[in-house]
C-alpha positions as CSV (number, residue, x, y, z in Angstrom):
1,X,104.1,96.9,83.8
2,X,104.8,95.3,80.2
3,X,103.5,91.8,80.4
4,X,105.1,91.3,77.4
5,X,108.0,91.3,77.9
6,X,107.7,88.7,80.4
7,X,108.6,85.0,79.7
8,X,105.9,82.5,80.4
9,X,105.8,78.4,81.2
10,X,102.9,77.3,82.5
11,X,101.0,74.0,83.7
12,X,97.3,74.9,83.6
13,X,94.9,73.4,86.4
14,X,92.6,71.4,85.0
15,X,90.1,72.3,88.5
16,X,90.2,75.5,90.3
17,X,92.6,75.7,93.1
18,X,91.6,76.4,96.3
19,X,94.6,79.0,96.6
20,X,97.2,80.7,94.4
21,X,100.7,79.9,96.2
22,X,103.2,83.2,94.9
23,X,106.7,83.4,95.7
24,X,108.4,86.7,94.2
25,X,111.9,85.7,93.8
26,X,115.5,87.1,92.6
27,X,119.1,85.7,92.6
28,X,117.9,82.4,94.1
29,X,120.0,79.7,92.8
30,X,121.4,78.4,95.8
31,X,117.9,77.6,97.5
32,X,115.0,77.4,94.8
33,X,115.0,73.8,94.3
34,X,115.1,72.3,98.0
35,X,112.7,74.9,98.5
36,X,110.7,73.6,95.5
37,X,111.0,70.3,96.9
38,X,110.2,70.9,100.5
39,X,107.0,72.9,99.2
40,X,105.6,69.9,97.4
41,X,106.4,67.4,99.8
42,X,104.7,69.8,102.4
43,X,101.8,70.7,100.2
44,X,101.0,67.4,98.5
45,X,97.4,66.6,99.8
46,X,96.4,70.3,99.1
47,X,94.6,71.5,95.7
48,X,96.7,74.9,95.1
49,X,98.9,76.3,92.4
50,X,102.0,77.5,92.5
51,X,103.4,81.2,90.7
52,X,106.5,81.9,91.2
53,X,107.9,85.2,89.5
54,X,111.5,85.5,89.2
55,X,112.8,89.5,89.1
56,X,115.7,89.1,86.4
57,X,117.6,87.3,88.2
58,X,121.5,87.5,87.5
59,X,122.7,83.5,89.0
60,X,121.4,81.6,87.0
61,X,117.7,81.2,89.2
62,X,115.3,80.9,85.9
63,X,117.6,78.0,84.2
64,X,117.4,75.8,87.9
65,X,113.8,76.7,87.9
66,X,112.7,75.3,84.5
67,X,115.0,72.4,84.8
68,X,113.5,71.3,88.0
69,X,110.0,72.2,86.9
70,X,110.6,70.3,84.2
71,X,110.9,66.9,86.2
72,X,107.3,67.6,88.0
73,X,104.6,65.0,86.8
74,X,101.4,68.0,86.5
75,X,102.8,70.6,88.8
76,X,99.7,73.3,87.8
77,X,102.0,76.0,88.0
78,X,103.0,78.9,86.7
79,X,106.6,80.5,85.9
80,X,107.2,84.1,84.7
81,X,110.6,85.8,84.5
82,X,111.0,89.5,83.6
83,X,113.9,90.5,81.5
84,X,114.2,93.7,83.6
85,X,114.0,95.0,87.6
86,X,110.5,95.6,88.0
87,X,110.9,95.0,92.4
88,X,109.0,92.9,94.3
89,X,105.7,94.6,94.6
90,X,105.4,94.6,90.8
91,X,106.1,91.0,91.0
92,X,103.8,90.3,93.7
93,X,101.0,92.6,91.4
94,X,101.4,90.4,88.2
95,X,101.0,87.4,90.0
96,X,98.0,87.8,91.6
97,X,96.9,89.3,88.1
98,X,97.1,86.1,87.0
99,X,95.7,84.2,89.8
100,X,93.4,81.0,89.5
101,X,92.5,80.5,92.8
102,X,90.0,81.3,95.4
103,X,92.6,82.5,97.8
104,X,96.2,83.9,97.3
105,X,98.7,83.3,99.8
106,X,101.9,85.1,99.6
107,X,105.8,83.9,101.0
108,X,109.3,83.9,100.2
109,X,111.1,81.4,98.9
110,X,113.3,80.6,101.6
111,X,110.8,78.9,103.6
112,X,111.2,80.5,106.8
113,X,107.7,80.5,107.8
114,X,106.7,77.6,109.1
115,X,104.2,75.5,106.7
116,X,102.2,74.0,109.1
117,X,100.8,77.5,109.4
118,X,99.1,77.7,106.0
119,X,95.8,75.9,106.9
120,X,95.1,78.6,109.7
121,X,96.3,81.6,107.5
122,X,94.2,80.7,105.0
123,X,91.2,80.1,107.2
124,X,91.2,83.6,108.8
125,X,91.6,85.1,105.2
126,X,88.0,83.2,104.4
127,X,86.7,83.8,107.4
128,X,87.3,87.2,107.8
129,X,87.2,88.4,104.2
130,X,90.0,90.7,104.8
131,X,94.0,90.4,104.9
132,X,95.7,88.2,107.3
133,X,99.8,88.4,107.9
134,X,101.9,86.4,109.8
135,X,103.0,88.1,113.0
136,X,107.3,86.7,114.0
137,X,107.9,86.9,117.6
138,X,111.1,89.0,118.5
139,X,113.5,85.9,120.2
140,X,112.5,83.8,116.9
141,X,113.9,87.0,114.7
142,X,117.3,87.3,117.0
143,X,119.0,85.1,114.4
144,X,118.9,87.9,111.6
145,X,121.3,89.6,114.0
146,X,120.8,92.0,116.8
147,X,121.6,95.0,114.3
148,X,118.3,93.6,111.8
149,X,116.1,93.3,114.4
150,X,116.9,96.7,115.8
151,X,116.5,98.4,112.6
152,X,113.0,96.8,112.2
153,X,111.9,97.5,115.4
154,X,112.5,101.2,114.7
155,X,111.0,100.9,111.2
156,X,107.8,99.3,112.5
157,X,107.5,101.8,115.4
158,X,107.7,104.4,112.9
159,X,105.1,102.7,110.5
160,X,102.6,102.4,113.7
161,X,103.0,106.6,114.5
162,X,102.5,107.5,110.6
163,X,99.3,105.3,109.9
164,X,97.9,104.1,113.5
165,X,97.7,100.6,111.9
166,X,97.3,98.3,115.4
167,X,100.0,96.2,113.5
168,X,103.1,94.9,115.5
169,X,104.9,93.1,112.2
170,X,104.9,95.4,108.7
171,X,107.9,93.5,106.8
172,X,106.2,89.8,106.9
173,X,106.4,88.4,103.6
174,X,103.6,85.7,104.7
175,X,100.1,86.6,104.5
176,X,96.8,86.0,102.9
177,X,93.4,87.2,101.6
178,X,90.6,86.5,98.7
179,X,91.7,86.4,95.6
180,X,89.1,89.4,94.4
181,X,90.2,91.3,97.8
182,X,94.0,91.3,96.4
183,X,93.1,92.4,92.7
184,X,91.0,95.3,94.1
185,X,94.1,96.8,96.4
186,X,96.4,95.8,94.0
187,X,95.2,98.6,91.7
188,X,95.7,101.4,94.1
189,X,99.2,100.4,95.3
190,X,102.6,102.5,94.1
191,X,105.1,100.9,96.3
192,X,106.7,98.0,94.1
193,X,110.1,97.6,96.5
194,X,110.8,97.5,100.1
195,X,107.6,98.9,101.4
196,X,105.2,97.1,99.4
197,X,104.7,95.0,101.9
198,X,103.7,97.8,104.3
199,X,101.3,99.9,102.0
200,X,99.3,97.1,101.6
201,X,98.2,96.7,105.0
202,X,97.9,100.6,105.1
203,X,95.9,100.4,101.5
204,X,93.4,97.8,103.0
205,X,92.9,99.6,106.3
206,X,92.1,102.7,104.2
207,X,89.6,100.5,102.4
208,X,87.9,99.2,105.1
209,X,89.2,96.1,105.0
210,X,89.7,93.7,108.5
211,X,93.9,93.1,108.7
212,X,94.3,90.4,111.2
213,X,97.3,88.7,112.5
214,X,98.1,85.8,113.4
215,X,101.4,83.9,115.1
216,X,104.1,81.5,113.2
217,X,107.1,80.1,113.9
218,X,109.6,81.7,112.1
219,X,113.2,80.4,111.4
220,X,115.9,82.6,109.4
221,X,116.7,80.4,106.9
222,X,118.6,83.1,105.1
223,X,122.4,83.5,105.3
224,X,123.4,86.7,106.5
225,X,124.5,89.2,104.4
226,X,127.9,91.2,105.3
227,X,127.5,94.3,102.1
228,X,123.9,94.8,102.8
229,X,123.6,98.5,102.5
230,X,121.6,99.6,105.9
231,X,121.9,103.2,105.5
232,X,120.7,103.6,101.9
233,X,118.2,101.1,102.4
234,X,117.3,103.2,105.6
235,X,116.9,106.4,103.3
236,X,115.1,104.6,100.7
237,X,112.9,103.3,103.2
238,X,112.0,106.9,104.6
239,X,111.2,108.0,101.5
240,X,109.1,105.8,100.3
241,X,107.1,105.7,104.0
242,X,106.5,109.3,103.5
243,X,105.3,108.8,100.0
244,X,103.0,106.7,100.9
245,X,101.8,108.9,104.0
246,X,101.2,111.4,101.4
247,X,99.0,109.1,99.2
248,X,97.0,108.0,102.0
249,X,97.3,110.2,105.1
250,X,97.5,109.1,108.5
């Protein structure tokens, strides 16, 4: 990571949030600011902070972002942008680097988790000192297409025989834990794209660390996308599941 060569606008909180909300996000233009929108509307009554780390994106993302930002009366946020790829994991990494909160919760920007679940997420983290993820029930995932779902039924089959990890949802961009819990796995983690979201709950199993689920409604907000490359992300997948495997056994 180069930190400096990130680009930085921030609002600082003037108290301690209770959690650091962190969306990784790239080539976002068409969403970002009803998301933005719908998250403070949503969130109003809560004392959080919001990071939101935008991967280079090509469509313009970073311009919408400061200009909307911009009309916020004390948003206690934080905005970095990388001039370069550095994936989603790396994203996800630097933000919770630069935390202020007690707890970080983690989700994607296009909101298709539902909110009302926050509360509880972030209660079981407390509670349990350990890593909490949302868990998407199979009819509310149908929408992604039958093809999707398939494909990430296989991969998370596959995850449970490699690493025994009790865990019925691996890809779930929603989850949760203490703030010093994240910064401590943080610094063992390689994955920085599509498995990153897998080796962490490996990487806190290994540690010892309690990984709970727990159900949300989930909605595919997400327009479906007809050049998404399934076999090459397939491979790449593979690869880096067995890369991990080697890191931390089974």
């Amino acid at each position: 990571m180069h930190p400096e060569k990130f680009a930085f606008e921030s609002q600082i909180c003037k108290e301690t949030p209770l959690f650091s909300l962190i969306i990784p996000i790239r080539n976002e233009a068409n969403i970002i600011v009803t998301s933005l929108n719908v998250l403070r509307k949503s969130l109003k009554s809560e004392k959080y902070e919001l990071i939101i780390f935008d991967d280079c994106s090509q469509d313009g993302t970073y311009n919408k972002l400061r200009d909307v930002i911009a009309s916020f009366t004390n948003p206690d946020m934080l905005l970095m942008h990388s001039t370069f790829r550095v994936g989603k994991g790396a994203s996800i990494k630097e933000s919770i680097g630069r935390a202020m909160g007690e707890m970080v919760l983690i989700m994607d920007v296009d909101l298709s988790a539902d909110l009302a679940s926050i509360p509880k997420l972030l209660k079981d983290a407390r509670d349990s000192g350990g890593l909490v993820i949302g868990q998407r029930s199979i009819t509310d995932r149908f929408s992604q297409g039958v093809l999707r779902v398939m494909l990430s039924l296989g991969y998370n089959l596959l995850v449970r025989l490699l690493f025994q990890t009790g865990i019925s949802d691996h890809q779930c961009g929603f989850k949760a834990m203490k703030t010093d819990v994240a910064r401590k796995l943080m610094r063992n983690i390689e994955s920085d794209g599509f498995v990153f979201d897998t080796e962490l709950i490996v990487a806190a199993r290994k540690s010892g660390l309690p990984v709970r689920q727990t159900r949300v409604k989930w909605t595919d907000n997400r327009p479906r996308k007809s050049n998404f490359k399934w076999i090459m992300t397939s491979i790449t997948m593979i690869r880096d599941l067995l890369n991990v495997r080697k890191a931390y056994g089974g």
